[in-house]
N, C-alpha and C positions, 0 to 999 in steps of 0.2 A: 535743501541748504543753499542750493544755488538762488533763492528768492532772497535769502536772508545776506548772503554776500552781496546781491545787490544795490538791497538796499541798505548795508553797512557803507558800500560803497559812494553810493551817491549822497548819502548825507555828510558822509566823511569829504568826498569831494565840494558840496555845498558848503560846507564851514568852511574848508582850506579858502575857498574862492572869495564868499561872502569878508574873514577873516584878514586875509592881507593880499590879496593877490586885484580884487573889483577898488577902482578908485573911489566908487561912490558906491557904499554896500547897502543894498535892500535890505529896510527892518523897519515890520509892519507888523504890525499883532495879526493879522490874518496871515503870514509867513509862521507864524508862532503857534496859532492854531495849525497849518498846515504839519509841519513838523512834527507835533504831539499826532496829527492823524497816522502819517508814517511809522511812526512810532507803534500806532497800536497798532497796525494793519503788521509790523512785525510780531510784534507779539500773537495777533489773529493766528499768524500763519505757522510760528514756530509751538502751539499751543496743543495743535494736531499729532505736530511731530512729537514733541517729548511724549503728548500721552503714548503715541502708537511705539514709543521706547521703549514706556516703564511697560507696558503688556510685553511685548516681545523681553524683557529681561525677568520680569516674572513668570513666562514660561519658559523661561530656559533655567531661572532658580528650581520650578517646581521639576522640571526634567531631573538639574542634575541631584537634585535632595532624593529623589523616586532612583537615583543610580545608586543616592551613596547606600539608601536603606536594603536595597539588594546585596548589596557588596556587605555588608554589616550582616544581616541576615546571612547569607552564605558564608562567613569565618563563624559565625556562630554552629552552624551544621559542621563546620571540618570541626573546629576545636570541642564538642561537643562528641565528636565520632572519636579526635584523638583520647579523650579524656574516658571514656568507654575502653578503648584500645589497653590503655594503660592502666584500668582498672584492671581489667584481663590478665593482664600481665602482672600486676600486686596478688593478686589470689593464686594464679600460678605458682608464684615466687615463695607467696605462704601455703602451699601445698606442699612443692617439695621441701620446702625448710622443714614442714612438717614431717614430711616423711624422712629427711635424714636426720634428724633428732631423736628418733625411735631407733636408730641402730645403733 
């Protein structure tokens, strides 16, 4: 980033100068080509960066998706165990129902 602040910097600095500040401002078509060079030599540079981003944010996507499927998987094992439990407990309940209906 610090290549990219530089040279935000010094084109921003060139315009302000060029602009209002030089009494007789340079403006040549080979300044004009220069500038579009600058230009892409940021882009060159910032082109590495966002890709090594988007990798670095699509492994941390695929990280936290591979946590959330864990954590989903495991309430599916507790809720599955509760639900077991509490059949347990319905059959129980219609046992003894069953057995004090007989008396």
């Amino acid at each position: 980033m610090y290549a990219v602040y530089f040279f935000a910097i010094a084109m921003g600095a060139w315009m302000l100068w060029q602009g209002s500040l030089a009494h007789k401002p340079f403006r040549s078509l080979s300044f004009c080509f220069f500038l579009l060079f600058l230009g892409n030599i940021i882009q060159l540079l910032l082109m590495p960066l966002i890709m090594v981003g988007q990798n670095i944010q699509a492994k941390h996507s695929e990280l936290r998706a591979e946590e959330e499927y864990n954590t989903t998987q495991s309430s599916y094992h507790d809720i599955e165990a509760i639900l077991k439990h509490l059949d347990a407990q319905d059959q129980e309940l219609l046992r003894q129902t069953s057995y004090w209906k007989k008396w």
